[in-house]
N, C-alpha and C positions, 0 to 999 in steps of 0.2 A: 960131697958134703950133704948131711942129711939138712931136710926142708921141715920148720914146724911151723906151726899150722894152730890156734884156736877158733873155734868157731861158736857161735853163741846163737841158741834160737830160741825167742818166744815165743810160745804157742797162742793162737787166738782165746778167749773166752770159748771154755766149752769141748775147747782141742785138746786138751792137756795129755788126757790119755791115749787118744789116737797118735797123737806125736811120738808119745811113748814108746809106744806098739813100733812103729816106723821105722825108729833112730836105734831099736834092738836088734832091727834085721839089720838094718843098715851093717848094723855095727860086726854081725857076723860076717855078710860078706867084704865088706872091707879086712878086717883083719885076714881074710884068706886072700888077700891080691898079694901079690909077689914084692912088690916094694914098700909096703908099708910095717912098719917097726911100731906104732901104738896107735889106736883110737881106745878113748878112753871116753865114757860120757857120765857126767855128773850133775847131778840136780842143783842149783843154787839155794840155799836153805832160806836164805831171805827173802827170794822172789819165786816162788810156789810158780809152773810154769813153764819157768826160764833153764834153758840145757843149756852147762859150757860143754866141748867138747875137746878135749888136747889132742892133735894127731902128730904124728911122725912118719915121714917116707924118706926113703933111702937117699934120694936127689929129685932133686927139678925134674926130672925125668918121670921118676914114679909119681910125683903129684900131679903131674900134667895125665899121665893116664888112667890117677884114679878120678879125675874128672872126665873123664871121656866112657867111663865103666855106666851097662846098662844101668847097674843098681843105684849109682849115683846121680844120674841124670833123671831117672825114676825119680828118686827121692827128692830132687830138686825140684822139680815140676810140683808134685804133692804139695811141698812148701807155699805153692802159692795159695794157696786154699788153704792152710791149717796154721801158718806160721803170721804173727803181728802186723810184719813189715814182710810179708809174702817171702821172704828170703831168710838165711841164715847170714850174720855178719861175720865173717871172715876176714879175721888178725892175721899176719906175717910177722914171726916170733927172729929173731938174732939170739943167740943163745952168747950167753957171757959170762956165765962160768956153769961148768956142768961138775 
């Protein structure tokens, strides 16, 4: 059963673009992991800043290893320096009707 995933990060004053920059690589190498089906990242228009991000992995499985992935654990470290609440807030999605 696939695993989704949103995740939401505020960038500190001043970090906006560095975040930017970040969440791009991010974003390539995630989509090259083997069990991941979507990261998708979008700017929130009301909150200048603020990135949601929708992801999709194949199972429990594959999310459990793209947390363990250098690039990931990379970019979570970074977060602590450049992100509001030093972290990204990570939702667990049930899907209910596709």
């Amino acid at each position: 059963m696939s695993r989704y995933v949103v995740a939401r990060i505020e960038a500190s004053p001043g970090e906006e673009a560095l975040l930017t920059t970040l969440i791009e690589a991010l974003a390539q190498d995630v989509r090259s992991e083997a069990g991941n089906r979507r990261f998708e990242v979008y700017a929130e228009t009301a909150a200048p800043g603020r990135l949601t991000i929708l992801e999709e992995y194949a199972d429990e499985a594959a999310f459990a290893a793209h947390l363990q992935m250098p690039h990931t654990r990379a970019f979570n470290e970074k977060l602590k320096g450049i992100a509001r609440d030093g972290a990204s807030e990570v939702i667990d999605l049930t899907p209910i009707a596709e």
